[in-house]
C-alpha positions, 0 to 999 in steps of 0.5 A: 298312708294313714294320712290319706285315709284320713283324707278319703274320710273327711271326703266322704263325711263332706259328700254325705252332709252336701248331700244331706243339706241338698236333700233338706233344701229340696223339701224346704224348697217343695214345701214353700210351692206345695199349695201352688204345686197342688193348684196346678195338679188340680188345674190340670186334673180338671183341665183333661176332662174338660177338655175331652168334654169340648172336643166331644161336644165339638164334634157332635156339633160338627156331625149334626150341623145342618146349614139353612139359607134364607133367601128374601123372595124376588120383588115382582112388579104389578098388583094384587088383585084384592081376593088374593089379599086377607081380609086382616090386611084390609081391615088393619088398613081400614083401623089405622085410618080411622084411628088417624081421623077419629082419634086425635087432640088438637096438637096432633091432628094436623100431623095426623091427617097429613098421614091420613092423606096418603093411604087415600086414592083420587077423587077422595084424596081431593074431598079429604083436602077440601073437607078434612084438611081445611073446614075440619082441622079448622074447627078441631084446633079452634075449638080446643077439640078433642076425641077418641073412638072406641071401635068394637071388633066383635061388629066390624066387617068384611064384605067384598064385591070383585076388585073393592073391598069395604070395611064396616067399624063400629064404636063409640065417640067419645068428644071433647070441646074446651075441656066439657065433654059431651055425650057419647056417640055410637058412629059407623065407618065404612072403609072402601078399598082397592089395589094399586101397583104395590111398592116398598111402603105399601107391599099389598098396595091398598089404598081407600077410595071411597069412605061413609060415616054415620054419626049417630047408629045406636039402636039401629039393628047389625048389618045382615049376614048377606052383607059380610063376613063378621071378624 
């Protein structure tokens, strides 16, 4: 009987000290993952929040979309008559030639007038050939030629008679013949413009038919007010 008492004792002293080296290896075993155990808990402490926050955001976003199509307006065929179009698409057309034949050097003027000759219309297109394309453009690259025009927007005008309308530029020439420079020279531009079928590179269908330059205009008085509207 004493002998399993004995026995009985022995158990449970080994059952205590088992359970007491699993308690102690437990903690040993939380303190190696308490730093990484702390990152998660705060990860996940932060993560609720957020996530609430998004699905909330969401959820507005979901409630107050509003949906906007933007469909390109049919290509219709024909012409614009020249009073339904601004003047500021006459007169940037009007710019951009004379920009073109008014200022250039000798290795870009060629390039230049060929794209002059597609904003021109018949019968200027064929005096454009025969003028600025041959006797010109010869002369600008014999001679070493250079140029530029300063055009002053505070005298440019609009005036407008049914279909046609003309353009008025005024600015300074400023030349330059083997690298000696001459005087500068006040000049007139006189742009005359109409319509044609428009088409995918010329949506207004603008096109110059007639233009007039005068070299020389310094001291010569501004146009009336009858004569255009100043822009």
């Amino acid at each position: 009987m004493t002998t399993k008492v004995k026995v009985a004792q022995q158990l449970v002293k080994d059952t205590q000290l088992g359970a007491s080296r699993s308690q102690s290896d437990t903690l040993r075993l939380w303190e190696n993952y308490q730093d990484q155990a702390s990152m998660w808990r705060s990860i996940a402490l932060l993560q609720i929040p957020a996530t609430a926050i998004a699905l909330m955001f969401a959820i507005f976003m979901w409630a107050t979309r509003s949906v906007t199509l933007q469909v390109p307006g049919k290509p219709l065929p024909g012409t614009y008559p020249a009073w339904d179009i601004p003047d500021t698409e006459f007169t940037d057309v009007a710019i951009d030639y004379i920009n073109l034949i008014a200022t250039y050097q000798p290795a870009v003027a060629r390039r230049q007038f060929d794209a002059a000759k597609e904003m021109l219309k018949e019968p200027l297109l064929t005096k454009f050939n025969d003028e600025m394309m041959v006797t010109e453009l010869q002369a600008i690259e014999a001679t070493n030629r250079t140029q530029v025009f300063y055009l002053d927007p505070t005298k440019t005008r609009v005036q407008r008679t049914g279909n046609e309308v003309t353009v008025s530029v005024i600015g300074d020439r400023s030349k330059m013949i083997a690298g000696q420079e001459l005087p500068i020279v006040t000049s007139r531009f006189k742009v005359t413009m109409t319509t044609i079928p428009r088409n995918v590179l010329n949506p207004y269908g603008i096109v110059i038919q007639n233009v007039e330059f005068k070299p020389n205009t310094k001291g010569e008085k501004e146009e009336k007010d009858g004569e255009g509207e100043q822009k």
